[in-house]
N, CA and C atoms of all chains as a GROMACS GRO file, in nm:
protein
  594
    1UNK      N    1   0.083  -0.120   0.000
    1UNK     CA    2   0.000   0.000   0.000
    1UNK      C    3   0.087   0.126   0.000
    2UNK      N    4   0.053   0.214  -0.069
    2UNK     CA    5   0.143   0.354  -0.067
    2UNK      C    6   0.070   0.448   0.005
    3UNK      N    7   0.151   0.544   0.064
    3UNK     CA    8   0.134   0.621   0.210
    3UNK      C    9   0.133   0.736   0.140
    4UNK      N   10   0.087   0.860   0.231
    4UNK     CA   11   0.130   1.011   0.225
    4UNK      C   12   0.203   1.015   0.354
    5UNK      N   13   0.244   0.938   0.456
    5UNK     CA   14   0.285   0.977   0.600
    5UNK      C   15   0.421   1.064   0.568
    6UNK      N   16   0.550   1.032   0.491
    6UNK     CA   17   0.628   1.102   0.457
    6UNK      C   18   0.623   1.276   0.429
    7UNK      N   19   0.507   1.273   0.320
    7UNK     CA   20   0.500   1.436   0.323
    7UNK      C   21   0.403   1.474   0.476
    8UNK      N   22   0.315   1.412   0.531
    8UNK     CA   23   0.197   1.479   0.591
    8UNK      C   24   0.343   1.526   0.741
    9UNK      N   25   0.418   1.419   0.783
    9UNK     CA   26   0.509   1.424   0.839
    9UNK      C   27   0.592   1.550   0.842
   10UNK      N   28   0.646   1.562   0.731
   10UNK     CA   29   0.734   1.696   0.648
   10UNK      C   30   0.618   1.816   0.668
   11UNK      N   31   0.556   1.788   0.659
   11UNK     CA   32   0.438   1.906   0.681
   11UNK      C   33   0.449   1.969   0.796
   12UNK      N   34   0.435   1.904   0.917
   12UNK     CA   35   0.423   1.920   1.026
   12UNK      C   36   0.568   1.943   1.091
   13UNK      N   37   0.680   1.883   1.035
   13UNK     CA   38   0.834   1.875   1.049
   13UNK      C   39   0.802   1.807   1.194
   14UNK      N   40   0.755   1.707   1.186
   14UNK     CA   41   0.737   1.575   1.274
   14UNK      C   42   0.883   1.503   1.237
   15UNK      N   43   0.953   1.408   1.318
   15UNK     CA   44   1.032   1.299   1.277
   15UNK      C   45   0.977   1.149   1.291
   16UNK      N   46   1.020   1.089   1.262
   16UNK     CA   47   0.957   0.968   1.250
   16UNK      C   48   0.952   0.898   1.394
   17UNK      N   49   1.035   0.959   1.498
   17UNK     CA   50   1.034   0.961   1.659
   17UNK      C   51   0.888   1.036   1.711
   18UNK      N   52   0.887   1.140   1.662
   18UNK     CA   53   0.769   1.232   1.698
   18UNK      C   54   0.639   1.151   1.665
   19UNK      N   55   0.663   1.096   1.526
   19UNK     CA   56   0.506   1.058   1.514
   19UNK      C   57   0.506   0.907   1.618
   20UNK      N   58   0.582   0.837   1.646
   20UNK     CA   59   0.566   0.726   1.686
   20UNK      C   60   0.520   0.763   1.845
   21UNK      N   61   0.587   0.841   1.898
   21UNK     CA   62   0.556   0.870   2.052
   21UNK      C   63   0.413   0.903   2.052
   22UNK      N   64   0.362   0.978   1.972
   22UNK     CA   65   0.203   1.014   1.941
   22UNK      C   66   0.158   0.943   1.941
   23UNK      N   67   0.199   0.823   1.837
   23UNK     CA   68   0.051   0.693   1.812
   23UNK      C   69   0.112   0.625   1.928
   24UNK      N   70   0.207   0.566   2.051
   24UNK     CA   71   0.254   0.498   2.144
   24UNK      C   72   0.332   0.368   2.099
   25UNK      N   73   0.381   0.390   1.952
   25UNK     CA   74   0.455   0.255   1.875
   25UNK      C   75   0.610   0.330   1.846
   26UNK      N   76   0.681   0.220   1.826
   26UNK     CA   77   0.788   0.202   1.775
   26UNK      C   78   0.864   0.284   1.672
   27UNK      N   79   0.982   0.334   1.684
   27UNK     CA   80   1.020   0.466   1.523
   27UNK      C   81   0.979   0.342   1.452
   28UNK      N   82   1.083   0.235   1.463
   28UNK     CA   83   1.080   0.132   1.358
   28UNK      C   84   0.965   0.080   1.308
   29UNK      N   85   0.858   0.046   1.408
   29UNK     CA   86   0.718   0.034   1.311
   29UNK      C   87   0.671   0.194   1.245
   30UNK      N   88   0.679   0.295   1.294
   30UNK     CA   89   0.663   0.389   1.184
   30UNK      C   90   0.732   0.393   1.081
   31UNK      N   91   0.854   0.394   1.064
   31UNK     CA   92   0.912   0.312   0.936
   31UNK      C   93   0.880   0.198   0.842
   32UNK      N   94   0.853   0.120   0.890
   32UNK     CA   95   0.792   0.021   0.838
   32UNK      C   96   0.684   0.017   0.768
   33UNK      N   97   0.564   0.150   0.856
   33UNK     CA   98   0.477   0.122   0.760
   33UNK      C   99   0.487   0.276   0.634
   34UNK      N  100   0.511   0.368   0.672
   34UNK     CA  101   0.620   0.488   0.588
   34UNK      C  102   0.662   0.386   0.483
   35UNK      N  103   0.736   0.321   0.475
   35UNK     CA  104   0.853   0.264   0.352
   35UNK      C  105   0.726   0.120   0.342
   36UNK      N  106   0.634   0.133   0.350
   36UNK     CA  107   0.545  -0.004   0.300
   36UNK      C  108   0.594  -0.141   0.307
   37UNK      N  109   0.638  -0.161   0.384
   37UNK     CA  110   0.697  -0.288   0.441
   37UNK      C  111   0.573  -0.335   0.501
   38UNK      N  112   0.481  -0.249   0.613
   38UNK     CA  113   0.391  -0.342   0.666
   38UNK      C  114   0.299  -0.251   0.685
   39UNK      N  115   0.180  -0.290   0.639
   39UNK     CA  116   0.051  -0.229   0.653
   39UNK      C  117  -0.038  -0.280   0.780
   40UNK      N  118  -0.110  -0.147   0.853
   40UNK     CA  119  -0.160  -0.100   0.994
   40UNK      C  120  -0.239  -0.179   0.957
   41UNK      N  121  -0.326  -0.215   1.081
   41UNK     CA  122  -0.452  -0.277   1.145
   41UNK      C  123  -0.521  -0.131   1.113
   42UNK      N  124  -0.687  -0.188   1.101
   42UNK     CA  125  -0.765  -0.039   1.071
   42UNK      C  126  -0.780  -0.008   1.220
   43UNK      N  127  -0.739  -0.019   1.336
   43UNK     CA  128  -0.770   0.080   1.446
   43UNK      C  129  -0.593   0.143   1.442
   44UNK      N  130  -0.508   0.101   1.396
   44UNK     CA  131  -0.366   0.177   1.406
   44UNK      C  132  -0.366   0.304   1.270
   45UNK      N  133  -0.452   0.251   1.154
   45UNK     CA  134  -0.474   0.351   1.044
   45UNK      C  135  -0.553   0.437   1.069
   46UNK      N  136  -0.672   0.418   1.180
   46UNK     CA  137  -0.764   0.525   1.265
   46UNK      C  138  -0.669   0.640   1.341
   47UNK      N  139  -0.583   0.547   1.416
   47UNK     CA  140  -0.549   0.623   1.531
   47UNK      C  141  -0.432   0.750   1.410
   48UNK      N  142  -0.362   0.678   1.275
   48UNK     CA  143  -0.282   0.761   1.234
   48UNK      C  144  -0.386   0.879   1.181
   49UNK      N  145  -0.492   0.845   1.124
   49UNK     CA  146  -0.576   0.989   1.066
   49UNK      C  147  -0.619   1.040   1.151
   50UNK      N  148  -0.681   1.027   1.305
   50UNK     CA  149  -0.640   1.135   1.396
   50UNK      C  150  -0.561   1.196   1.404
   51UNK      N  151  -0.470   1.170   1.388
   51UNK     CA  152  -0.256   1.211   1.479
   51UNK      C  153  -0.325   1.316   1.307
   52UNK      N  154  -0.303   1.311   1.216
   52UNK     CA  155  -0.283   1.410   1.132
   52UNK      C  156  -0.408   1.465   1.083
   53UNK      N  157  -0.523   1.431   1.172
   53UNK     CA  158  -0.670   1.538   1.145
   53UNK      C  159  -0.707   1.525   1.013
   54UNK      N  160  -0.740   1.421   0.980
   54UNK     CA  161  -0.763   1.362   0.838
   54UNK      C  162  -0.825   1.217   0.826
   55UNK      N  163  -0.866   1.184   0.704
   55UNK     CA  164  -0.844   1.034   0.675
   55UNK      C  165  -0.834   0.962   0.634
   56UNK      N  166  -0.848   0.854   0.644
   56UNK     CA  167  -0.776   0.674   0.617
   56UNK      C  168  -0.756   0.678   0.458
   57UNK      N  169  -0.848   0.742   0.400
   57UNK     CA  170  -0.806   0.744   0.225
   57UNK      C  171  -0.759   0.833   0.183
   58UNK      N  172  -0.740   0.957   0.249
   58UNK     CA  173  -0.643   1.001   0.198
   58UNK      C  174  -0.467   1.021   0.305
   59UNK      N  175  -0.467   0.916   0.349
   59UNK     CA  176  -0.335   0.847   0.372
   59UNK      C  177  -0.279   0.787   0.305
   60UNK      N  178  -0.373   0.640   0.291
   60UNK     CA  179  -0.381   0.531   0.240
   60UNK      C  180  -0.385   0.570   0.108
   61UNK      N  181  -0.383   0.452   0.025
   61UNK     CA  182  -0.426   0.414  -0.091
   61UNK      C  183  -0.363   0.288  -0.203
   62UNK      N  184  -0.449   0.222  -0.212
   62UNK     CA  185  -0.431   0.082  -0.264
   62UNK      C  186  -0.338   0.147  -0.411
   63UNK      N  187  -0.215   0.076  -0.434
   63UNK     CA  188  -0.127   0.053  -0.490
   63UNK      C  189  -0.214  -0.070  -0.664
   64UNK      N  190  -0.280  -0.140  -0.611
   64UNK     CA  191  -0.292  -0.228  -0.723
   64UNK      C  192  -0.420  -0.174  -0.820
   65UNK      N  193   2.523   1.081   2.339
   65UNK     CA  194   2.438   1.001   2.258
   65UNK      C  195   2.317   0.975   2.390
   66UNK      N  196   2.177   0.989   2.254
   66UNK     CA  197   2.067   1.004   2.317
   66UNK      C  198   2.022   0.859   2.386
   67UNK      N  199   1.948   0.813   2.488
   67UNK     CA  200   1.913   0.660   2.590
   67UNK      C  201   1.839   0.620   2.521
   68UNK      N  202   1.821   0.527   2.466
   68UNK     CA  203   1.691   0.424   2.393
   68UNK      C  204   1.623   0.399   2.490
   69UNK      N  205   1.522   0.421   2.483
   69UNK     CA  206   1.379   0.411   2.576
   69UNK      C  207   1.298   0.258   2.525
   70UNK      N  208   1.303   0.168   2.655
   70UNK     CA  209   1.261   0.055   2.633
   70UNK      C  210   1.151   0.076   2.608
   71UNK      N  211   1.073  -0.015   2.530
   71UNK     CA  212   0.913  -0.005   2.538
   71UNK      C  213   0.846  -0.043   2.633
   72UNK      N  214   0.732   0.047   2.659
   72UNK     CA  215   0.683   0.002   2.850
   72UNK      C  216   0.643  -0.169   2.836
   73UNK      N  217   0.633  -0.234   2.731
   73UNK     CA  218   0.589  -0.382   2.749
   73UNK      C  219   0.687  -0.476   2.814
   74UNK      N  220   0.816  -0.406   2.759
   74UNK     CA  221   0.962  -0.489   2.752
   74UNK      C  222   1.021  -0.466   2.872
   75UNK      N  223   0.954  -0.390   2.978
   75UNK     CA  224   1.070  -0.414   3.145
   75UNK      C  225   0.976  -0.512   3.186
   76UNK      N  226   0.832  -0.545   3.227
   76UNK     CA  227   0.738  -0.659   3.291
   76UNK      C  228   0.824  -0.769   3.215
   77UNK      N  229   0.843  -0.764   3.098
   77UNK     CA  230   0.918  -0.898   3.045
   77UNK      C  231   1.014  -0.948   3.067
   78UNK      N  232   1.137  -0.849   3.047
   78UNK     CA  233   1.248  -0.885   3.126
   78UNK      C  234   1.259  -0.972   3.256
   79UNK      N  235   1.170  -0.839   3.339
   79UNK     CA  236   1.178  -0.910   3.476
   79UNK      C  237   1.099  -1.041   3.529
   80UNK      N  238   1.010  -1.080   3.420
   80UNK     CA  239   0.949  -1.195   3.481
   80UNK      C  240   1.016  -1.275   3.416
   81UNK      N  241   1.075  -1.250   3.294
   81UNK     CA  242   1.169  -1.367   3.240
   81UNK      C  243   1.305  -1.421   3.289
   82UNK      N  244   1.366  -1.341   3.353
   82UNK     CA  245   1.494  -1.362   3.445
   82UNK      C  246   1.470  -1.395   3.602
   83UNK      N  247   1.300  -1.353   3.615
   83UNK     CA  248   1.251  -1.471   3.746
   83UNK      C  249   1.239  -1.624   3.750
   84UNK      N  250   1.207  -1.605   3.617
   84UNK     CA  251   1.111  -1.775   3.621
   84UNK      C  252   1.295  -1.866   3.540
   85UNK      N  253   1.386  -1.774   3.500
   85UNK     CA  254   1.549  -1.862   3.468
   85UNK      C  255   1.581  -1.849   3.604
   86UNK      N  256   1.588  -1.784   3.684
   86UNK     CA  257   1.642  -1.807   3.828
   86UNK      C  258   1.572  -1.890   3.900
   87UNK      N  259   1.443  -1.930   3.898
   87UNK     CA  260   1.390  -2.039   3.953
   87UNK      C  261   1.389  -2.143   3.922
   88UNK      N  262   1.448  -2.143   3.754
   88UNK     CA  263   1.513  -2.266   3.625
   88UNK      C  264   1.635  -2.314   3.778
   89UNK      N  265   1.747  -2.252   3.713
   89UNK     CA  266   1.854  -2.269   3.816
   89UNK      C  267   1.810  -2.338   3.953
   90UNK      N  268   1.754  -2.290   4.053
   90UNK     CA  269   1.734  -2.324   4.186
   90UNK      C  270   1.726  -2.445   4.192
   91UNK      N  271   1.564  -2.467   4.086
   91UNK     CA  272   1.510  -2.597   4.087
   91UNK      C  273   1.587  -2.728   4.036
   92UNK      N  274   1.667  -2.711   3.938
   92UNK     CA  275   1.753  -2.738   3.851
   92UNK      C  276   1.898  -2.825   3.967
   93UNK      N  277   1.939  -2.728   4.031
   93UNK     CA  278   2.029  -2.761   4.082
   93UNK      C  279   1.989  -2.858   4.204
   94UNK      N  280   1.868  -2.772   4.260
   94UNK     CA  281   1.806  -2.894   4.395
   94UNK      C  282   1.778  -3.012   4.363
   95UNK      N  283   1.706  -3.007   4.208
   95UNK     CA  284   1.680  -3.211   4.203
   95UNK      C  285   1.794  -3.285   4.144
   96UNK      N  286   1.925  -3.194   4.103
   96UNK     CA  287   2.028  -3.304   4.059
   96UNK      C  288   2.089  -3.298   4.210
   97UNK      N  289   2.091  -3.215   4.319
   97UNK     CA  290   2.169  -3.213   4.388
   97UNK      C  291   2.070  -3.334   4.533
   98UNK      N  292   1.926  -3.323   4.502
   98UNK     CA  293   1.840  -3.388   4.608
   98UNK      C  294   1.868  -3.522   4.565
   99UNK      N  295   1.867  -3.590   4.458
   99UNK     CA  296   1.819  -3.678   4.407
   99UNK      C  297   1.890  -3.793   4.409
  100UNK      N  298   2.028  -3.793   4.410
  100UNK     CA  299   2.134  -3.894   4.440
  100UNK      C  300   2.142  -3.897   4.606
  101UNK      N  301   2.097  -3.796   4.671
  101UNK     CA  302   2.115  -3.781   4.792
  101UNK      C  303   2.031  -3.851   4.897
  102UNK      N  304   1.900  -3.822   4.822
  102UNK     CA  305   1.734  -3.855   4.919
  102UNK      C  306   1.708  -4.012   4.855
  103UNK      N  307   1.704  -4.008   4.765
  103UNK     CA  308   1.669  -4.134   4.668
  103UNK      C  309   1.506  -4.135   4.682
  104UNK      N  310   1.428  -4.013   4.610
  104UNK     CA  311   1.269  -4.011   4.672
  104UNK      C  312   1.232  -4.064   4.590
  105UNK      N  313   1.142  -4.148   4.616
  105UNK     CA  314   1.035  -4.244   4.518
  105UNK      C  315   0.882  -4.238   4.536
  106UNK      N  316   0.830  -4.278   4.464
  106UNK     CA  317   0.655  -4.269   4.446
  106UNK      C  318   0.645  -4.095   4.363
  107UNK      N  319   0.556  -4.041   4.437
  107UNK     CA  320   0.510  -3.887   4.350
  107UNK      C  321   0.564  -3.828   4.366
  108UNK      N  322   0.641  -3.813   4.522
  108UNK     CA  323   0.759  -3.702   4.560
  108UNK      C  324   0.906  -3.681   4.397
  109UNK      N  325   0.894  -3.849   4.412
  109UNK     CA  326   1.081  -3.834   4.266
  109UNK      C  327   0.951  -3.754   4.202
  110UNK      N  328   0.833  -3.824   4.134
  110UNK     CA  329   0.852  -3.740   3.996
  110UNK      C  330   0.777  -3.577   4.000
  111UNK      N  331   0.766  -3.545   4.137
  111UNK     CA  332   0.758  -3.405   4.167
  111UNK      C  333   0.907  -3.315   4.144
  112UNK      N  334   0.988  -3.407   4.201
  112UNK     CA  335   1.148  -3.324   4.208
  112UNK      C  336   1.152  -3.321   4.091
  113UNK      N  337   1.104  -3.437   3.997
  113UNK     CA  338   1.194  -3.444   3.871
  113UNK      C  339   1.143  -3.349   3.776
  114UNK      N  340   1.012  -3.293   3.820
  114UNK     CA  341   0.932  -3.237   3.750
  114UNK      C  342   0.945  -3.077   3.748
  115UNK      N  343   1.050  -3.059   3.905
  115UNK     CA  344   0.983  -2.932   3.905
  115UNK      C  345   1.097  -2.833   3.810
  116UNK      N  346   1.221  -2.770   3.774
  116UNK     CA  347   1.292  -2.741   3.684
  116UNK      C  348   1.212  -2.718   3.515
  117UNK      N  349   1.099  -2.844   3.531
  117UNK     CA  350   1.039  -2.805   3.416
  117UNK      C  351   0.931  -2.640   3.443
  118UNK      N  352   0.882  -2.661   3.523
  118UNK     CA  353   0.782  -2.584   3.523
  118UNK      C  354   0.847  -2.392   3.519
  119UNK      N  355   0.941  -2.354   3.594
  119UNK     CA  356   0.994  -2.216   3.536
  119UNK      C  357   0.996  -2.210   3.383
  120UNK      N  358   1.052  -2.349   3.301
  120UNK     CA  359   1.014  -2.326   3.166
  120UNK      C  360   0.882  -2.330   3.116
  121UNK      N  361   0.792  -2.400   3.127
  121UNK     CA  362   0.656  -2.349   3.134
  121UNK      C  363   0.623  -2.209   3.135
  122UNK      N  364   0.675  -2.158   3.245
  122UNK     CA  365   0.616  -2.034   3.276
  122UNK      C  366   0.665  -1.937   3.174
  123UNK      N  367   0.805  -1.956   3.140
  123UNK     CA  368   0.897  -1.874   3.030
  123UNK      C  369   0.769  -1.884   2.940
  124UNK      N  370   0.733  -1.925   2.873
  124UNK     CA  371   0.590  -1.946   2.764
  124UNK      C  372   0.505  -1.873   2.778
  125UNK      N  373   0.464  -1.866   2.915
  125UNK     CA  374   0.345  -1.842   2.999
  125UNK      C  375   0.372  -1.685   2.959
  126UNK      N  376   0.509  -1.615   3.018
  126UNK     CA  377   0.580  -1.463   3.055
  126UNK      C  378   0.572  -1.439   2.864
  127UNK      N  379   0.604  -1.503   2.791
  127UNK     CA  380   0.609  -1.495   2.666
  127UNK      C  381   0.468  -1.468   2.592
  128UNK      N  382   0.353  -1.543   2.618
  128UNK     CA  383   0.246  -1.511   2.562
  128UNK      C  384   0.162  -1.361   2.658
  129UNK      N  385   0.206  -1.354   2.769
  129UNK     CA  386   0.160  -1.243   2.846
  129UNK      C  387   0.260  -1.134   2.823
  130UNK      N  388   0.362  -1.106   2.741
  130UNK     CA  389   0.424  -0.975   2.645
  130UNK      C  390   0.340  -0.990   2.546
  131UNK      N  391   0.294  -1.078   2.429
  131UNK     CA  392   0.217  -1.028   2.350
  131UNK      C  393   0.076  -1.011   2.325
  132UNK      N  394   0.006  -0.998   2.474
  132UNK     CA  395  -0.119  -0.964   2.546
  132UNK      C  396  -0.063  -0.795   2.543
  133UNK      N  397   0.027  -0.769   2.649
  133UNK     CA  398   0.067  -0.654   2.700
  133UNK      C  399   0.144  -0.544   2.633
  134UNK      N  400   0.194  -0.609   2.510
  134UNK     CA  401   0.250  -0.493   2.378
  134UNK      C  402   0.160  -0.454   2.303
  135UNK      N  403   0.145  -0.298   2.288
  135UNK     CA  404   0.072  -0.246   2.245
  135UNK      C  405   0.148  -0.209   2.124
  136UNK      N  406   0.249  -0.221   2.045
  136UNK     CA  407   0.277  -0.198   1.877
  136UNK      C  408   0.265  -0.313   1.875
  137UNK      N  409   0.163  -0.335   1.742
  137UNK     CA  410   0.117  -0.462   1.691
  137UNK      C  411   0.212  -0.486   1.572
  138UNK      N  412   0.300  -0.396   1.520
  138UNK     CA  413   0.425  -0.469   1.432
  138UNK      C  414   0.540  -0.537   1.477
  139UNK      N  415   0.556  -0.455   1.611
  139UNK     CA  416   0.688  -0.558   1.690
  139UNK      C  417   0.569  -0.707   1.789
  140UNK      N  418   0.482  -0.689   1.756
  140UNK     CA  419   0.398  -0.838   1.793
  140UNK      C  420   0.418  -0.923   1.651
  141UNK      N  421   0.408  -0.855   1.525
  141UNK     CA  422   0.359  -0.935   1.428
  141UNK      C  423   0.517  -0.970   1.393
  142UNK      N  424   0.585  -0.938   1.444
  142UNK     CA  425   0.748  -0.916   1.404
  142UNK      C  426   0.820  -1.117   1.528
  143UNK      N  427   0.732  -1.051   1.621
  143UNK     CA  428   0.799  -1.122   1.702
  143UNK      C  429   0.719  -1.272   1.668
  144UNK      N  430   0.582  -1.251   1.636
  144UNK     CA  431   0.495  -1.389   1.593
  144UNK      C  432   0.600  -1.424   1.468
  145UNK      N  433   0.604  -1.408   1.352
  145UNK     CA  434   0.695  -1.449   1.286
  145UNK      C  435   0.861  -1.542   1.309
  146UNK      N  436   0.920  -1.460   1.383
  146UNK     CA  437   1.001  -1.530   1.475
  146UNK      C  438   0.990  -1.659   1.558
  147UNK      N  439   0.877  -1.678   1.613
  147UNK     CA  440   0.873  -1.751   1.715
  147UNK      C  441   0.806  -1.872   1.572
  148UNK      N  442   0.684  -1.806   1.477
  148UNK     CA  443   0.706  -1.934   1.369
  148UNK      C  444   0.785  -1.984   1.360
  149UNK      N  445   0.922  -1.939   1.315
  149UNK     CA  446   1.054  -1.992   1.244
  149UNK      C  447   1.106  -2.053   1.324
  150UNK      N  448   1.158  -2.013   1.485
  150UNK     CA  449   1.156  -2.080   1.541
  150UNK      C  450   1.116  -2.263   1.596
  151UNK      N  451   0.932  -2.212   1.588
  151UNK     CA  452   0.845  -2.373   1.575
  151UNK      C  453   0.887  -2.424   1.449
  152UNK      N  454   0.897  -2.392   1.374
  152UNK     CA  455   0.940  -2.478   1.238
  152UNK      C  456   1.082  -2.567   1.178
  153UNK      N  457   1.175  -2.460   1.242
  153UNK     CA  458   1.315  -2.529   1.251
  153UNK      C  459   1.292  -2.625   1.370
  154UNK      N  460   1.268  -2.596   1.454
  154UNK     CA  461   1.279  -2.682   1.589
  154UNK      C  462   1.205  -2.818   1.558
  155UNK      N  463   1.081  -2.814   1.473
  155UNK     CA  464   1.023  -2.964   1.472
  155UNK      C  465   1.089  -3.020   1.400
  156UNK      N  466   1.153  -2.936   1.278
  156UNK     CA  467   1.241  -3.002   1.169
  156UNK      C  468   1.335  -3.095   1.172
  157UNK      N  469   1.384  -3.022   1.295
  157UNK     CA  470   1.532  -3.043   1.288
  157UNK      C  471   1.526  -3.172   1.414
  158UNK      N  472   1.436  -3.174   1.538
  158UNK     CA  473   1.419  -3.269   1.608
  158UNK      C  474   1.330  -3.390   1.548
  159UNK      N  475   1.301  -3.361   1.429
  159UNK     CA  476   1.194  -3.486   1.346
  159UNK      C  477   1.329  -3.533   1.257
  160UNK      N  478   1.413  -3.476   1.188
  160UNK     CA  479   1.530  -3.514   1.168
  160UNK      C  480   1.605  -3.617   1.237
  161UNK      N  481   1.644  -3.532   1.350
  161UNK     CA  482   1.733  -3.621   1.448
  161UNK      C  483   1.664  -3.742   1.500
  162UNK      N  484   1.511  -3.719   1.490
  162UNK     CA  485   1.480  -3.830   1.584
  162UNK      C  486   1.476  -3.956   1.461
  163UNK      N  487   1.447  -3.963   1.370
  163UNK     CA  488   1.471  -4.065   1.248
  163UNK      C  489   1.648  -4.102   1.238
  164UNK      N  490   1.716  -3.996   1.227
  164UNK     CA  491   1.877  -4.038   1.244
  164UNK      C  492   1.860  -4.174   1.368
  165UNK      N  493   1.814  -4.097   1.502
  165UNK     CA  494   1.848  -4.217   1.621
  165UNK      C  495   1.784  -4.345   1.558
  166UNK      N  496   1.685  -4.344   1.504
  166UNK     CA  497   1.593  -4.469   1.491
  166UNK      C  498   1.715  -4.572   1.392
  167UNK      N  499   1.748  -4.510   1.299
  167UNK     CA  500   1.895  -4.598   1.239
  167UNK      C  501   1.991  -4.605   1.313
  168UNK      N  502   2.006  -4.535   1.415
  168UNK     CA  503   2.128  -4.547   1.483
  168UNK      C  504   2.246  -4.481   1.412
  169UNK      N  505   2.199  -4.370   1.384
  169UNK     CA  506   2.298  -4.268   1.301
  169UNK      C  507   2.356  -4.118   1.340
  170UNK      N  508   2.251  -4.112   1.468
  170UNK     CA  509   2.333  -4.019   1.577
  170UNK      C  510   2.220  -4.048   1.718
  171UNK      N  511   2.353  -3.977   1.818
  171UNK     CA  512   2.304  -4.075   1.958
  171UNK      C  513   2.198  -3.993   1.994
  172UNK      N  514   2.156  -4.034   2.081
  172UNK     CA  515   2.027  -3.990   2.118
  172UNK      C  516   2.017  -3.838   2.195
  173UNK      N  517   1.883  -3.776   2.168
  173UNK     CA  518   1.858  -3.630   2.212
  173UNK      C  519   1.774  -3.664   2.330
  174UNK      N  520   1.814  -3.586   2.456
  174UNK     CA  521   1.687  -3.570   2.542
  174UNK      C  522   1.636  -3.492   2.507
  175UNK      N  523   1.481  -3.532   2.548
  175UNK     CA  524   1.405  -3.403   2.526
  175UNK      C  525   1.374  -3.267   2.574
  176UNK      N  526   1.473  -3.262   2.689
  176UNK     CA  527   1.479  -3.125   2.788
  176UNK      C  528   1.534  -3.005   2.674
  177UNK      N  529   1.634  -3.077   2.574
  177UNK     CA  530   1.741  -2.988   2.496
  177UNK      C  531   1.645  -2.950   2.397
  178UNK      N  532   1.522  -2.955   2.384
  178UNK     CA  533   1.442  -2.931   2.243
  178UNK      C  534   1.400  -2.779   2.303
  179UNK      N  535   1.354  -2.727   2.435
  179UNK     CA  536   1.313  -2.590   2.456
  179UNK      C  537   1.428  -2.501   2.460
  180UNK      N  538   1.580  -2.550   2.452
  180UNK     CA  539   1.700  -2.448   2.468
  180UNK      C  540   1.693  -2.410   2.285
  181UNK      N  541   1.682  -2.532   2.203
  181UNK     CA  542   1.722  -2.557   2.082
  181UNK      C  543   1.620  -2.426   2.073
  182UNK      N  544   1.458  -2.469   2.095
  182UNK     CA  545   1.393  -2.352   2.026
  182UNK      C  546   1.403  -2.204   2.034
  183UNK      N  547   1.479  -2.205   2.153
  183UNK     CA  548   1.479  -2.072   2.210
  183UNK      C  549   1.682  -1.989   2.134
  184UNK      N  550   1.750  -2.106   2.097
  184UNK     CA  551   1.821  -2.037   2.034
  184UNK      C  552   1.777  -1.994   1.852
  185UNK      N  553   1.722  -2.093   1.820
  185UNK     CA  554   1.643  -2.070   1.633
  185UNK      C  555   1.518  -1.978   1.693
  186UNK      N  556   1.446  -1.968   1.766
  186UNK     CA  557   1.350  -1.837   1.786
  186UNK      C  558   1.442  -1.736   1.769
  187UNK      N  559   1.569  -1.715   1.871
  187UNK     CA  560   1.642  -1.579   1.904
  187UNK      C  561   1.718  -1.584   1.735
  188UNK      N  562   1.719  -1.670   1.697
  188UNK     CA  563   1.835  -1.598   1.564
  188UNK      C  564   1.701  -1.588   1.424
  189UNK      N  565   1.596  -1.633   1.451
  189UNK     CA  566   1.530  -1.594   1.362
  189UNK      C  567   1.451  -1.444   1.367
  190UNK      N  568   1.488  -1.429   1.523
  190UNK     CA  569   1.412  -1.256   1.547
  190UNK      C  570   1.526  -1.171   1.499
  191UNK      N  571   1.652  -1.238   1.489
  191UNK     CA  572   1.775  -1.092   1.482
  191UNK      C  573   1.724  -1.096   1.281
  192UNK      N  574   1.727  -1.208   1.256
  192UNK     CA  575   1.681  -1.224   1.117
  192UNK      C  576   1.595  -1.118   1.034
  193UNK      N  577   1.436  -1.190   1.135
  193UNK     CA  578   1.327  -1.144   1.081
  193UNK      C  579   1.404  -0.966   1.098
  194UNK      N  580   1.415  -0.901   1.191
  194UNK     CA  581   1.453  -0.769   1.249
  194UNK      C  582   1.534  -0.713   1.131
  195UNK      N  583   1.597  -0.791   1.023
  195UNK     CA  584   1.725  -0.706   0.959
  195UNK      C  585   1.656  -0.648   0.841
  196UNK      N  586   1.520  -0.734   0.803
  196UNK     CA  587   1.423  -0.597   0.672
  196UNK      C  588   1.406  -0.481   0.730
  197UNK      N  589   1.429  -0.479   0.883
  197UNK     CA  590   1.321  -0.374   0.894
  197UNK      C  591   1.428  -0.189   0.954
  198UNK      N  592   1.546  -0.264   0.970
  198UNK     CA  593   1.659  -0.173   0.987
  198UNK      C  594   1.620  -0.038   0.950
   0.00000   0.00000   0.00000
């Protein structure tokens, strides 16, 4: 799945530390799902379109 | 250089996991050390003999109650993976060996050594699984 978290991130001049302490996870799982390695549970893709006052589709969006 | 901040799941773990190996040890040492000594028979031996197992039990026990109590569900789905590879080499490789013994082609495994075995192919399949995600 391909993300906007990179720019919405840059937006805010969040680091990838910053956003993780927010949602209560890991830099490395924010990385992970940033670089599409692993795609959120829909209550972790909830909790990210809160953290950036937005939502799930326009985060998200199916790649295929 | 800045302190890496454990994750609040990972100190309850630690510490119940280096309880229940120190009670490995205790127990461990009392029934090889009771047992030539007392010579207990009926339920008592296979209580002594039994008990060393049960801190490993509990290691399981401390293990499935971290991934109750971790709240990032990628270092859960990270660590489930691991502990697959783990179960998978481990039956492999003891379904292996145990056909070798049956020819008489290597000597025999106790079965105490099958939870160290898993717990070293769990630990090298987590440094594993861990290196995509660098």
């Amino acid at each position: 799945m391909k993300n906007e978290l990179r720019v919405l991130r840059a937006q805010r001049n969040w680091s990838q530390a910053d956003l993780a302490e927010r949602l209560g996870i890991s830099r490395q799982s924010v990385n992970a799902i940033e670089t599409g390695k692993y795609d959120p549970s829909l209550p972790l893709a909830f909790k990210l379109a809160r953290v950036f006052d937005t939502t799930i589709e326009s985060i998200f969006s199916d790649q295929s | 250089m800045p302190q890496k901040k454990l994750p609040p799941a990972i100190r309850p773990y630690i510490l119940r996991f280096f309880s229940a190996m120190t009670l490995y040890v205790v127990f461990l040492v009392g029934a090889v050390w009771a047992f030539p000594r007392y010579h207990p028979t009926g339920p008592l031996a296979y209580l002594l003999a039994i008990l060393p197992a049960l801190p490993i039990m509990a290691v399981i026990g401390v293990v499935a109650l971290y991934m109750t109590e971790e709240q990032d569900e990628f270092q859960r789905a990270l660590l489930v993976r691991a502990l697959l590879w783990g179960i998978g080499l481990t039956l492999a490789a003891t379904t292996a060996w145990g056909f070798l013994e049956v020819f008489s082609l290597a000597p025999h495994l106790d079965l105490y050594l099958v939870f160290p075995l898993f717990c070293v192919l769990a630990g090298a399949a987590n440094g594993i699984v861990r290196l995509n995600y660098k």
